[in-house]
LUMMIKE-236135 format. One record per residue (C-alpha): x, y, z; residue in one letter. Coordinates in Angstrom, 3 decimals. Each point is the difference from the previous one (the first is absolute). Layout:
% residues N
X/Y/Z/a .
...
//
This chain:
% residues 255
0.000/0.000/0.000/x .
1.553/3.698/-1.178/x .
-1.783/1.459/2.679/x .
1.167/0.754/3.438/x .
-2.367/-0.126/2.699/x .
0.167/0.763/3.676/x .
-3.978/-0.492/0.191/x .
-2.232/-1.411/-2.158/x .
-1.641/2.235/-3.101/x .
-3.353/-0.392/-1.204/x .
-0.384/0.447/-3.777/x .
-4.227/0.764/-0.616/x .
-1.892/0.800/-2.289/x .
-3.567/1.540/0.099/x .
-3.006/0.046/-2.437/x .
-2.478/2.491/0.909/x .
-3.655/1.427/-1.201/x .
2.242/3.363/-1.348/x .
2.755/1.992/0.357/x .
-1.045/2.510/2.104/x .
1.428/-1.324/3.698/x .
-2.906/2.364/1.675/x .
-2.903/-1.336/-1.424/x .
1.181/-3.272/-1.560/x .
0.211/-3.358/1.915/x .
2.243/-3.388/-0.394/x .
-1.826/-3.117/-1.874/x .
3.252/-1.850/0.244/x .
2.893/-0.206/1.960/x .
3.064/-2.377/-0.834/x .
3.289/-0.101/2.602/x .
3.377/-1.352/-0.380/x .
1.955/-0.401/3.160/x .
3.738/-0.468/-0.582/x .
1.268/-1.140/3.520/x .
3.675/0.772/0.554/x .
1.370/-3.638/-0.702/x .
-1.823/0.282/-3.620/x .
-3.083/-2.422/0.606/x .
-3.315/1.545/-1.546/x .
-3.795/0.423/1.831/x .
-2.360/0.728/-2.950/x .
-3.765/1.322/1.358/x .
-2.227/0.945/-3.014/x .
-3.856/1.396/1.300/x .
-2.600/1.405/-2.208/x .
-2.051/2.596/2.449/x .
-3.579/1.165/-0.084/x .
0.290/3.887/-0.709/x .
-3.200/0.604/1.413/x .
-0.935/2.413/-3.101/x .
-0.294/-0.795/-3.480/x .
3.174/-0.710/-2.487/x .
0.122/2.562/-2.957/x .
-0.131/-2.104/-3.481/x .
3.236/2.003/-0.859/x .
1.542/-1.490/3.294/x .
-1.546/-3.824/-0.780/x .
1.046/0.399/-3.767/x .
3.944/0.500/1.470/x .
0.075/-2.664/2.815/x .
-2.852/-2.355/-1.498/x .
-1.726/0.355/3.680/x .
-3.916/0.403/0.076/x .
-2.473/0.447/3.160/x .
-1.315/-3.238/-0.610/x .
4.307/-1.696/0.660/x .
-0.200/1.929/3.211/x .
-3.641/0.270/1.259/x .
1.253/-3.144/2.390/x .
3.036/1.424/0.880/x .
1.031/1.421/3.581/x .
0.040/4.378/0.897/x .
3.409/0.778/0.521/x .
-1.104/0.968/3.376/x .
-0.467/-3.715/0.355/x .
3.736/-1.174/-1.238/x .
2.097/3.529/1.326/x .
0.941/-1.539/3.296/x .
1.389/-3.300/-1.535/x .
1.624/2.165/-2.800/x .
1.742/2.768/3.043/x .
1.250/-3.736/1.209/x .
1.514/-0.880/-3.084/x .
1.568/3.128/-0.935/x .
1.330/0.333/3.800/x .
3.925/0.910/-0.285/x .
-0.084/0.338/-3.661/x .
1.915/1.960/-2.638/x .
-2.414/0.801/-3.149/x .
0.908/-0.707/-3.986/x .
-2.075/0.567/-3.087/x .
-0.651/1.591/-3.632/x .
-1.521/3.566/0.531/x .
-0.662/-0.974/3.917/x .
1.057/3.329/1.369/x .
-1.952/1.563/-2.752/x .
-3.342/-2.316/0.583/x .
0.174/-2.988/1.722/x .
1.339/1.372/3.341/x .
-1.957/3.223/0.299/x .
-3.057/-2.501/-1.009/x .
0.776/-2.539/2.584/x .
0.539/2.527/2.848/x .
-3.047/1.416/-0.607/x .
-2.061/-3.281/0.199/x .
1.662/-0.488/3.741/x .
-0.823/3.519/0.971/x .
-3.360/-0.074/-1.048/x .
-0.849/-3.380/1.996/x .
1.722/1.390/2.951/x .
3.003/-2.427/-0.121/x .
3.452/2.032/1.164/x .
2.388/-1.455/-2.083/x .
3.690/1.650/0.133/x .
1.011/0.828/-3.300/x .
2.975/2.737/1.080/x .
2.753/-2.051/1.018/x .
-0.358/-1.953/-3.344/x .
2.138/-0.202/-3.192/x .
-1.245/0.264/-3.098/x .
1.206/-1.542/-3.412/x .
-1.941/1.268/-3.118/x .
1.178/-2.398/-2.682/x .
-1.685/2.469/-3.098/x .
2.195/3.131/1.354/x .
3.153/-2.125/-0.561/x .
-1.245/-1.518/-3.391/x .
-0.886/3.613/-1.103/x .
2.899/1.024/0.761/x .
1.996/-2.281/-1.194/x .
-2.023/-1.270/-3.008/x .
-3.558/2.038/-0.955/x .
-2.676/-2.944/-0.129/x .
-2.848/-1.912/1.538/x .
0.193/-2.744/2.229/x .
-1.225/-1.812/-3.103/x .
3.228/0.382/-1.717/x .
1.875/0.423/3.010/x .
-0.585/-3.781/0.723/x .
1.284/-0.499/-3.923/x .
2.760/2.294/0.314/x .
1.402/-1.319/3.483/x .
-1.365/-3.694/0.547/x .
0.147/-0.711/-3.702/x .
-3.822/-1.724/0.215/x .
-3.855/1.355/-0.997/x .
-2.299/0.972/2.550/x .
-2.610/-2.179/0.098/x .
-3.493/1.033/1.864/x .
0.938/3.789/0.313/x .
-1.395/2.072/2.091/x .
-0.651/-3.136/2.846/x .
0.941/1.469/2.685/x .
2.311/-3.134/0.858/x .
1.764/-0.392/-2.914/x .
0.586/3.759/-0.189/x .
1.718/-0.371/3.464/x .
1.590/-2.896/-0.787/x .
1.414/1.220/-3.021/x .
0.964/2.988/1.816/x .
2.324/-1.574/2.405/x .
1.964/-2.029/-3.040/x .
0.593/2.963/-1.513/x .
1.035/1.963/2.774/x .
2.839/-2.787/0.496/x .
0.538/0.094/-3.416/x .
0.976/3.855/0.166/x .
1.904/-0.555/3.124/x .
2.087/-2.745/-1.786/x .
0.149/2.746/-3.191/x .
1.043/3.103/1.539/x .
2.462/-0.115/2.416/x .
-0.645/3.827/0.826/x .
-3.426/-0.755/1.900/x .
0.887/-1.890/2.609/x .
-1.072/-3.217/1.624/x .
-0.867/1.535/3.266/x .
-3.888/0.993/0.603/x .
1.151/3.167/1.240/x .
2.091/0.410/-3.531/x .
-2.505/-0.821/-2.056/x .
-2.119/2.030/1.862/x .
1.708/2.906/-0.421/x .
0.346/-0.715/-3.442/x .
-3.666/-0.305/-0.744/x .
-0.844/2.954/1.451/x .
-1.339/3.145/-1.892/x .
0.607/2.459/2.482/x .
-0.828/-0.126/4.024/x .
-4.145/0.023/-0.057/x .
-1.259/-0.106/3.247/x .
-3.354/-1.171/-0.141/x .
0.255/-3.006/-2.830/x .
-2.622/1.509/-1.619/x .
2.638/2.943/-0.767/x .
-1.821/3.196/0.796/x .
2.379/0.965/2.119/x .
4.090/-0.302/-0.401/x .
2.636/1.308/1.569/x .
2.388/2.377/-0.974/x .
3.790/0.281/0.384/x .
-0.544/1.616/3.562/x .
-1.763/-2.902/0.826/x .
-3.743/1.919/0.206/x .
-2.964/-1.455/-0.800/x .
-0.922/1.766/-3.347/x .
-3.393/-0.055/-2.264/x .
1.024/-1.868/-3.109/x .
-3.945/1.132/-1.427/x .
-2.105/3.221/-0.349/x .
0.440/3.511/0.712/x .
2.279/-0.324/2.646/x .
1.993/-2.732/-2.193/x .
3.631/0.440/1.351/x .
-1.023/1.668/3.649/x .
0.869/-0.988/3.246/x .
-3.073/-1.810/1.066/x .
0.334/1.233/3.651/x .
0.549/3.913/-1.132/x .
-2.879/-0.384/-2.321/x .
-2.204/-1.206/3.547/x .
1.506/2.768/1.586/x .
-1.134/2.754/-2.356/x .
-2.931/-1.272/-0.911/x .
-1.604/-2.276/2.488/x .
-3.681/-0.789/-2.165/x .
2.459/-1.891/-2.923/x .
0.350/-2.465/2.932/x .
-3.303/-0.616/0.224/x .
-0.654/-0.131/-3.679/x .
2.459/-2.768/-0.006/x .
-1.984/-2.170/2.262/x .
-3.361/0.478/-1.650/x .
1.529/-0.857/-3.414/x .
0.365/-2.873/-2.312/x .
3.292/-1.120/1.541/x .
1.300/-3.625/1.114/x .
-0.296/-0.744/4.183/x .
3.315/-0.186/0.135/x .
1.205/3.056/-1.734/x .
-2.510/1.539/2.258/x .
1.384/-1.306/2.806/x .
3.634/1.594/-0.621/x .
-1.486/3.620/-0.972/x .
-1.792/-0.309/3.762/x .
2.988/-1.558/1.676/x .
2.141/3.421/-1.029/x .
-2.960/2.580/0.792/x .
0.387/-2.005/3.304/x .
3.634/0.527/0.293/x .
-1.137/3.439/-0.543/x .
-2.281/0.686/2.396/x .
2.804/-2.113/2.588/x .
2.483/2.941/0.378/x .
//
């Protein structure tokens, strides 16, 4: 195995009623855990969304309300999932993108604390793109030298994630082997919230990376004008990025 672990890494992949990680919900969930010695735990579960799945959605992933009508909430599987994911490290193709800011907010909005801050976080697609340009489609052809077969199931996306991930390790020796490397690596720039409305800069602020105030300190914006606070938490936003914008007007009101 090219990669090093000091804890096990779960490689996942999520299919979901839409892209929107607000309003949209997981219909299937598929987990590779990569424990340190090598040996792989595969858990695939398709999940009742509790809302209708979009044609658009069903005509990608080939799921339909009928293939999940059976199906448990996630409310019903999130404590067994926080179990599995206990102590792990995180890998995937647009996960810090998607799949993570999706997943967290599934937890949050069953009520199920799950620690996500003291996690790493390999995005496979950031190092393809910039290494290569392509789709995890071709990245599969490019790296593994094989055809994707049943694309867009969420466990042979994840699978096919993790071969090529130790197919670029074993390719570029600039990466890294380490999780924390290839973390670093992956990375776009320091988001704070995985959803990435709010970055930080080189001072180490929390910034808006979005709307009028794109670029601002997010706790001098508060400052000046208390009400965009509030606008914040009665908008369209994820839980979680929610959750940072109140834990610095906290901070704030602290000193």
């Amino acid at each position: 195995m090219n990669l090093k672990l000091k804890r096990p890494i779960i490689f996942f992949d999520l299919e979901t009623t839409g892209v929107d990680t607000a309003k949209d919900r997981i219909v299937e969930i598929s987990m590779v855990k990569i424990l340190v010695d090598g040996t792989k735990q595969v858990k695939t579960r398709r999940i009742n969304p509790e809302m209708p799945i979009p044609a658009e959605a069903t005509a990608v992933h080939g799921i339909t309300d009928e293939d999940v009508k059976d199906e448990p909430t996630f409310k019903q599987i999130a404590k067994s999932l926080a179990q599995f994911i206990e102590g792990c490290d995180f890998g995937g193709f647009n996960s810090n993108r998607f799949d993570l800011p999706m997943l967290v907010e599934e937890f949050m909005r069953v009520g199920v604390d799950v620690d996500f801050k003291r996690r790493k976080y390999i995005d496979v697609q950031n190092i393809f793109h910039k290494k290569e340009q392509r789709t995890l489609v071709a990245a599969y052809k490019f790296y593994c030298d094989k055809d994707l077969e049943n694309a867009h199931s969420a466990e042979a996306d994840t699978m096919a994630t993790y071969e090529v991930l130790e197919a670029q390790i074993e390719r570029y020796g600039d990466i890294g082997t380490t999780v924390e490397e290839l973390e670093a690596f992956s990375k776009h720039n320091d988001v704070v919230d995985f959803a990435g409305r709010i970055a930080l800069n080189d001072k180490g602020e929390e910034i808006f990376t979005f709307g009028k105030y794109k670029g601002r300190s997010v706790a001098e914006i508060f400052a000046v004008e208390p009400s965009y606070y509030n606008w914040l938490m009665n908008g369209d936003f994820p839980q979680y990025t929610k959750k940072i914008f109140t834990e610095i007007r906290l901070r704030q009101t602290q000193k």
